[in-house]
C-alpha positions in Angstrom: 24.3 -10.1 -10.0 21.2 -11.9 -8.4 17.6 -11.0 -11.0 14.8 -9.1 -8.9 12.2 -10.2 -11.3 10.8 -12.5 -9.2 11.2 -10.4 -5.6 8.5 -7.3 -7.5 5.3 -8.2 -7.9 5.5 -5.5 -11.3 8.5 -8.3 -12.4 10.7 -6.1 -14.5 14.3 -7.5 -15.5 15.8 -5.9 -13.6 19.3 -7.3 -11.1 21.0 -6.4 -7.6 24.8 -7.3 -6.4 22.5 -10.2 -4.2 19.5 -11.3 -2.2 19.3 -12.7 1.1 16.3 -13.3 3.5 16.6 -13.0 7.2 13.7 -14.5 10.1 14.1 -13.0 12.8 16.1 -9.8 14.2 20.0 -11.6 15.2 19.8 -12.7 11.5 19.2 -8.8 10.7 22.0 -7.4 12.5 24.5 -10.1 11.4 23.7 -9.1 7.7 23.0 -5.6 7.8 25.9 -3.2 7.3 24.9 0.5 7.4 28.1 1.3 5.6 26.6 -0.5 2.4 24.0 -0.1 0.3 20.9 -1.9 1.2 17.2 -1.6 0.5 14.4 -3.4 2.6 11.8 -6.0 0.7 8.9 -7.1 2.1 6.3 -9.0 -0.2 7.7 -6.7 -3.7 4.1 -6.1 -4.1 4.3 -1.6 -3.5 8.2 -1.6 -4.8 8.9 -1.1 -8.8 12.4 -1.7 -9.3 12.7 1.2 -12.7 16.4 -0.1 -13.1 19.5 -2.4 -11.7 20.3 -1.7 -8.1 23.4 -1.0 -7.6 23.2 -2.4 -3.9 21.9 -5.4 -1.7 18.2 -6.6 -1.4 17.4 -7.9 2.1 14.0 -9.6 2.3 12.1 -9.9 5.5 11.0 -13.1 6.5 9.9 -12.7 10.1 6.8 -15.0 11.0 4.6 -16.2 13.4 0.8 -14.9 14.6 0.2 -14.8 18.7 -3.0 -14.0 19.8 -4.6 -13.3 23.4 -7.9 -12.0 24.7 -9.2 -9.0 27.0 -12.6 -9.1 27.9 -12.9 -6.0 25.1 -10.7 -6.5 22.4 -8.8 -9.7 20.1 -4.7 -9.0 20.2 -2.4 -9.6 17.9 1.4 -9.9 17.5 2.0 -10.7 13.7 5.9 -11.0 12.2 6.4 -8.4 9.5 6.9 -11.2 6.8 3.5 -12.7 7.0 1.2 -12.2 4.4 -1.4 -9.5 4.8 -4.5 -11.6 3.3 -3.7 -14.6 5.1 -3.8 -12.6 8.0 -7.2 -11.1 7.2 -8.0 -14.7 6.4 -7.4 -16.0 10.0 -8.8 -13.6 11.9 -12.5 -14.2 9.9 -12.2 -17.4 10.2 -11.2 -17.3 14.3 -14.4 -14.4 14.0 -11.6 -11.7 15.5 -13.6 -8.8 13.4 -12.9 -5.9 11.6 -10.1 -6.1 8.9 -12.6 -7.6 6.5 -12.5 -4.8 3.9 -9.3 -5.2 4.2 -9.4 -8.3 2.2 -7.2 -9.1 -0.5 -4.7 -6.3 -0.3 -1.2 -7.5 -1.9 1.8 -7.4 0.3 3.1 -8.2 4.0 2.5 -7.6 7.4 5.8 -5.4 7.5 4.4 -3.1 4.9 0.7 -2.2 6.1 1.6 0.7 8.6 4.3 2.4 6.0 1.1 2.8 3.3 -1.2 2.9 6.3 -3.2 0.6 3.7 -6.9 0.9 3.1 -9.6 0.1 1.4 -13.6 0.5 1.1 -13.7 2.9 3.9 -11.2 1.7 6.1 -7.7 2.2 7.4 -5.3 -0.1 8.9 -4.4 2.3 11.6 -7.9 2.0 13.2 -6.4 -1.5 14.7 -2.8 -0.7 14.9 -1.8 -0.8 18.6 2.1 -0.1 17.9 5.0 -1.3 15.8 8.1 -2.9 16.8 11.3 -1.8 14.9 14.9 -2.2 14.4 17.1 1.2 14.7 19.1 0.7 11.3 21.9 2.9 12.8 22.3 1.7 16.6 20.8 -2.0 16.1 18.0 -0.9 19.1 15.1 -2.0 19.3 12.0 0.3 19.9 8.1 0.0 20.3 6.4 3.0 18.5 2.5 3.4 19.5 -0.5 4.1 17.5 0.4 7.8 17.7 3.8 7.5 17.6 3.3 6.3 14.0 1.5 9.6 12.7 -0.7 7.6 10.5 -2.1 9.9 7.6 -3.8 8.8 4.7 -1.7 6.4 2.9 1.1 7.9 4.4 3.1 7.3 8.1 6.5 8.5 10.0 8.3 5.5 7.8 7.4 7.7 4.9 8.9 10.6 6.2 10.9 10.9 10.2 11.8 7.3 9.5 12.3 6.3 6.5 15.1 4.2 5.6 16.4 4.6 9.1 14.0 1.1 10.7 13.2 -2.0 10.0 9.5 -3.4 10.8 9.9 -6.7 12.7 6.6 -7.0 13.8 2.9 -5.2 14.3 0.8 -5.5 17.3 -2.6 -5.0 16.6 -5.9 -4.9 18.8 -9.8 -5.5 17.4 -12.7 -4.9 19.0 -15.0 -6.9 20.1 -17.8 -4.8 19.9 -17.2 -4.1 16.4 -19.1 -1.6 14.1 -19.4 -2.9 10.1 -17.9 -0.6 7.7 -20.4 -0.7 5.0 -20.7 3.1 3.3 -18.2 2.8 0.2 -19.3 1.7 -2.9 -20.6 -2.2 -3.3 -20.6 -2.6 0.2 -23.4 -0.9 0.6 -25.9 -2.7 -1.5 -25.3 -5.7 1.1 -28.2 -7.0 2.5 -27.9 -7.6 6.1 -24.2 -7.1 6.3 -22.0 -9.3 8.1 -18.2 -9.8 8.5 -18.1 -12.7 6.1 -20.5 -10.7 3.2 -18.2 -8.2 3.2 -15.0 -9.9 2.9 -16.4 -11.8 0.3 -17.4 -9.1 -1.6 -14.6 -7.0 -0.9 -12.9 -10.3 -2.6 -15.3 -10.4 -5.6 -14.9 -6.8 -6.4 -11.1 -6.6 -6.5 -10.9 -9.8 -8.2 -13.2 -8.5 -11.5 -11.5 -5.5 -11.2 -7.8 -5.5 -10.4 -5.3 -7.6 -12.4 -4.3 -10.6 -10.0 0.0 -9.7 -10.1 0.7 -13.9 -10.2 -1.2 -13.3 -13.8 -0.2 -10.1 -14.5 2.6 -7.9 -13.7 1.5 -5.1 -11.6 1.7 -3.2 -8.2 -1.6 -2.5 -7.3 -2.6 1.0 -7.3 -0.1 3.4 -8.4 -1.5 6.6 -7.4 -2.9 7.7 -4.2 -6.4 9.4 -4.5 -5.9 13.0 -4.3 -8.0 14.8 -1.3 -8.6 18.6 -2.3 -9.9 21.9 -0.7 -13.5 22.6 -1.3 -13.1 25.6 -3.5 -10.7 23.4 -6.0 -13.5 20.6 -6.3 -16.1 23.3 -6.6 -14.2 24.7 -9.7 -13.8 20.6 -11.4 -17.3 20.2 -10.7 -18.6 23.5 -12.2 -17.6 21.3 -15.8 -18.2 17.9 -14.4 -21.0 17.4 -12.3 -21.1 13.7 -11.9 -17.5 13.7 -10.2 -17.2 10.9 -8.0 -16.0 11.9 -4.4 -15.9 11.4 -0.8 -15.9 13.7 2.1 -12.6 13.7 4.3 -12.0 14.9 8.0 -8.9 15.4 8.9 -9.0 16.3 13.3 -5.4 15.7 13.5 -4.2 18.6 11.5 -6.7 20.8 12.6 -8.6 20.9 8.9 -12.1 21.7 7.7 -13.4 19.0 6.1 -11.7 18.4 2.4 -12.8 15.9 -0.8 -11.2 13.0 -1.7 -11.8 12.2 -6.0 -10.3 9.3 -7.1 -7.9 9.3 -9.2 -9.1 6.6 -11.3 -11.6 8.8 -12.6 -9.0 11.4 -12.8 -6.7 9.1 -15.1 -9.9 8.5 -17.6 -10.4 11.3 -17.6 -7.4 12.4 -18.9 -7.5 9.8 -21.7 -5.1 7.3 -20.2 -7.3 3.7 -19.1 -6.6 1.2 -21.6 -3.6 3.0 -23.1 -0.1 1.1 -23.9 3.5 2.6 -24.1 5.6 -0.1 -24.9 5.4 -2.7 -22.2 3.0 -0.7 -20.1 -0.8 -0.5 -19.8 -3.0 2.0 -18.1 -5.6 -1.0 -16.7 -8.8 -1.1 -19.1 -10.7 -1.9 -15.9 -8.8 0.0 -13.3 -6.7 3.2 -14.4 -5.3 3.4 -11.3 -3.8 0.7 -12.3 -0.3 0.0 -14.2 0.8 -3.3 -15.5 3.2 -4.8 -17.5 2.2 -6.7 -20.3 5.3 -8.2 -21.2 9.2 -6.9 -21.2 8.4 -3.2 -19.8 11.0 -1.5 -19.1 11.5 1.0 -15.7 11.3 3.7 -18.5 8.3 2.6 -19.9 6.6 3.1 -16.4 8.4 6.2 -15.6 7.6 7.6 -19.0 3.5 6.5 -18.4 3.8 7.7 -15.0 4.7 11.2 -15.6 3.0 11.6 -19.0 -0.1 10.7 -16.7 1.0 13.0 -13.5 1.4 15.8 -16.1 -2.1 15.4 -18.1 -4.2 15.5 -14.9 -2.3 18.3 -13.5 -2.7 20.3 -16.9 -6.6 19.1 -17.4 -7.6 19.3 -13.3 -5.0 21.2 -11.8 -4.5 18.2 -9.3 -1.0 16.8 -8.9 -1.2 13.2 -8.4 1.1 11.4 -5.8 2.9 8.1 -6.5 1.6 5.5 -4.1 4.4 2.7 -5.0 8.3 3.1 -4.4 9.8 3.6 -7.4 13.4 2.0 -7.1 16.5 2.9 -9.0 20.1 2.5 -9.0 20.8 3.5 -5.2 17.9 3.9 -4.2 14.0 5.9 -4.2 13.2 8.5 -6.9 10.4 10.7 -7.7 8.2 10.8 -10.6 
């Protein structure tokens, strides 16, 4: 058995039959056998292994950044086992613009268009071109577009159509270079005289005093997605809490009158839960959204947390919160 502690960023002790890294896709195909069990890593930081896997871990590994110009727009072809802030990174620094808020996201390349990742008012699918992939049954290899992807919030066709049937070798993306600042959400904007750099230092600042860095403490970022709700439901939570925190959602694509996202942060607090312990597991003092593990948690400590915190909000709000991580267990993803 081969430990997984150190492949998850939440580092529980837990072990797999083995671990083996691939860079590029004949390595793939040479190791992956559809007949066995076999689940996909990228970075470990949005997969919670809750207990031993009974199968094989391959970890993706494919690298390497190529960039070209139009007279519009910066293009990118990034391997799926580069590191999403390092990314971010470059492109500031080479003033390709855009992904700043972005900034400071765990995890890798591979992994941005499954979460559709965001942050501060923006979504990674605003400069996702399309996504190359690996046909886990046939060994093809296919190019799915921008719509092809059926990008939602925090939430793609790997999620659902495809998941566990591709791998992500790499994603193409294209920025602007007549780019508009994203400055509405929260810190952001009390910038004076925004720029590209501010923000991605600030985006930098403001995770950094209030997330838990996971090389210091184990965690997967946030565990929850935010819950977005119909008007007349947030009408009815705000009748008893006026000070709410929310955000106004547009939906075109499915046709929907405008909903409201609340974060579920405040949700969590709400409910009693930031700062709380169960063993080896603490609700963040500074983020609720938040999980981490103080020391020898166990996957039942997090699923027990997890769903005493799912239930609580459902009972106080009526608001059934989603997992946002992949919860891992013997052969494979289960529920809260």
């Amino acid at each position: 058995m081969s430990s997984l502690q150190c492949y998850s960023t939440f580092k529980i002790d837990v072990s797999c039959a083995a671990i083996t890294s691939f860079t590029d896709v004949a390595s793939f195909l040479s190791l992956y056998d559809a007949k066995k069990l076999t689940y996909l890593l990228g970075g470990g930081s949005n997969s919670i292994f809750i207990e031993d896997f009974e199968g094989s871990i391959l970890v993706n590994k494919i690298m390497g950044i190529t960039h070209y110009d139009t007279p519009q727009n910066h293009h990118l072809r990034v391997g799926a086992g580069e590191n999403w802030h390092e990314l971010v990174t470059l492109c500031l620094q080479n003033k390709w613009y855009g992904m700043e808020n972005l900034a400071l996201i765990p995890g890798s390349v591979g992994a941005c268009p499954i979460q559709n990742i965001g942050a501060y008012g923006c979504e990674v699918e605003k400069f996702i071109d399309s996504v190359e992939c690996v046909l886990l049954e046939t060994g093809e290899q296919v190019l799915l577009n921008n719509v092809d992807c059926q990008f939602g919030y925090r939430d793609s066709i790997f999620k659902h159509d495809l998941a566990g049937k591709v791998l992500i070798t790499h994603v193409n993306f294209t920025l602007p270079k007549a780019y508009e600042l994203e400055t509405s959400y929260g810190e952001l904007a009390q910038l004076d005289e925004p720029t590209p750099e501010k923000i991605y230092h600030k985006v930098i600042e403001v995770r950094q005093s209030k997330l838990p860095d996971p090389a210091q403490l184990g965690n997967a970022g946030s565990f929850f997605k935010n819950p977005v709700i119909d008007q007349a439901q947030f009408d009815a939570i705000s009748e008893n809490y006026a000070s709410v925190p929310h955000f106004m959602v547009t939906d075109d694509r499915e046709g929907r009158d405008e909903r409201v996202k609340i974060p579920a942060a405040w949700l969590i607090d709400q409910a009693g839960f930031k700062g709380k312990t169960l063993n080896g597991v603490r609700c963040h003092p500074t983020q609720p959204l938040v999980l981490t593990n103080i020391g020898g948690a166990s996957g039942a400590d997090v699923l027990a947390m997890a769903r005493d915190i799912v239930s609580s909000v459902k009972q106080k709000f009526g608001i059934s919160l989603e997992a946002e991580v992949r919860l891992v267990g013997k052969t494979g993803l289960i529920t809260l």
